[in-house]
C-alpha angles and dihedrals in degrees: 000000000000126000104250089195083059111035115148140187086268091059089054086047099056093041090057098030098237132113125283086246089050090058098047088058097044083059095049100052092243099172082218085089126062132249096251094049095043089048084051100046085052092052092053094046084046095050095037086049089231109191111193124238099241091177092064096035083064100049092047092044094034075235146100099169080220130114124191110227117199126202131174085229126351093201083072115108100228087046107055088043094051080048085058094044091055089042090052089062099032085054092054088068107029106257119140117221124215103213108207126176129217094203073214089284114145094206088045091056107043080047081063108057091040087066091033087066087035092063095049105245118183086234142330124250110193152168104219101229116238095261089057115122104137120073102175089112089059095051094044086056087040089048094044081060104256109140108230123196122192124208129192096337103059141144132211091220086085126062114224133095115297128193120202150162120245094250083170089062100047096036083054092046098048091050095042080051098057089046092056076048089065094256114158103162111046118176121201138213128203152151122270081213107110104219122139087250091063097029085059105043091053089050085054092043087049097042096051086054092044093048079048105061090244123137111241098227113191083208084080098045121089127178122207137132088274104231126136097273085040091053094049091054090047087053098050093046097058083042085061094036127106095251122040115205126224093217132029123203123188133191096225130040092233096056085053089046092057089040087050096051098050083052092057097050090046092054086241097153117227131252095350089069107019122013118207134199132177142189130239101041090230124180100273094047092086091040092060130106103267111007119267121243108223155171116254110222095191092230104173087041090058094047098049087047087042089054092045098049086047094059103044083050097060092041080066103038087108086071115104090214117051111177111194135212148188103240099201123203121204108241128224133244118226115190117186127158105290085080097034106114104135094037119247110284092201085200103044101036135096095209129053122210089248125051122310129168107222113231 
């Protein structure tokens, strides 16, 4: 009986009666076989449960036809839809993609990669996690030959193609929005982490005051990890400040959704005495009471234009020169009620209740 933990190309041989190459070709759909002995060969593998051996295939074929994609959280929802967005275009072409997730641990990630490379990928698409400052496992994958693409969370201390998204725009236009709204007092939260996507989004928030004639005051900025409970926190702190804004602006939905919540249970009415707007338009964003105002990463978008530059880029890794680049998509401005002071003026206004892309 043969070993069905170990069952090889041989084994399939002997049970149809063929030769070992046949067999390979037959699993491989060569047109050089016929359809009754392919159809065979694929019963016998079925029956004797054959698992091919992908690790060797790709060392044979200099190809896997697999791409390890590596989020922070997959159960995000910008995640899971730029990981559509790169399945949409891997799928097109038959390639199969191996979805990891950093839980925004430095040592985890670097662990990925390591058996991503292990496992002989054709490349590596990811999304660094907040803790990472060493880069050192990007650049052994990058130096091994494996072509790496990062989207959204990036960092210029590592030298491939990049897609984002201009934080810097839709952090500008947001605030510039709350201060059409009548906003004066605009409070901010962001993340101490310092990664391109924050870094930006704070520059946009302090140069719309600036091009406003408002004062940037520290007193309304509050770093956190900008969760819910994070958001809450935030929230409660510029209510005991010295100074209380009239509007609050957070560089992550879930930081706007705990603000919103401690103003509800305070009676703070929204957005007559504070406005809130938030980045990331995530699901819950349009459910809330009232609805959140938010930045629109484009997330299926950057996935489908990530995929694509991946593999463009891989149809070239045979070139000796690689000049990479940061590929940058114009973000849309969603403003719902949570902003709305004034009311939405569809003819005089720059921004529609539903998504537009600002020119």
């Amino acid at each position: 009986m043969v070993n069905k933990s170990k069952v090889t190309i041989n084994d399939i041989a002997k049970a149809v009666n063929v030769t070992a190459a046949t067999v390979s070709r037959a699993l491989n759909n060569n047109p050089r076989i016929s359809e009754a002995t392919r159809k065979a060969v694929q019963k016998a593998a079925k029956e004797l449960n054959y698992q091919p051996n992908n690790i060797a295939a790709a060392l044979r074929h200099g190809k896997s036809h697999l791409i390890g994609v590596i989020v922070p959280r997959a159960d995000r929802a910008f995640f899971s839809s730029v990981i559509r967005g790169i399945e949409e275009i891997a799928n097109e072409i038959n390639y199969k993609v191996i979805i990891c997730q950093t839980y925004e641990d430095l040592e985890k990630e670097a662990q990925t990669i390591e058996t991503l490379v292990n496992a002989r990928v054709d490349g590596i698409i990811a999304s660094i996690s907040k803790n990472t400052i060493d880069f050192s496992h990007y650049q052994s994958a990058i130096d091994k030959g494996f072509p790496v693409v990062l989207f959204d969370r990036t960092s210029d201390q590592v030298t491939v193609n990049q897609v984002v998204i201009d934080d810097y725009y839709g952090a500008y236009e947001i605030t510039k929005h709350l201060i059409d709204q009548g906003s004066k007092s605009i409070a901010y939260l962001t993340s101490p982490i310092k990664i391109n996507i924050y870094k930006d989004r704070l520059r946009g928030y302090m140069d719309c005051l600036a091009d406003h004639n408002i004062d940037y005051d520290e007193r309304l900025v509050v770093e956190s990890n900008l969760q819910l409970q994070d958001g809450r926190q935030s929230m409660e702190k510029l209510l005991s400040g010295q100074r209380t804004p009239d509007a609050v602006f957070s560089a992550s939905d879930y930081g706007i959704m705990g603000a919103l919540q401690v103003l509800k249970e305070r009676g703070i009415r929204i957005p007559e005495d504070i406005a809130l707007a938030g980045f990331g338009n995530e699901p819950f964003t349009s459910f809330t009471d009232p609805t959140l105002t938010t930045v629109d990463q484009l997330s299926i978008t950057m996935g489908r234009v990530t995929a694509e530059l991946f593999f463009d880029q891989l149809k070239g890794s045979k070139k000796k020169h690689h000049e990479p680049h940061k590929t940058m998509l114009k973000p849309g401005i969603i403003v719902r009620q949570s902003s709305l002071k004034k009311g939405l003026n569809q003819e005089n206004s720059p921004i529609s209740e539903e998504y537009k892309e600002l020119p």
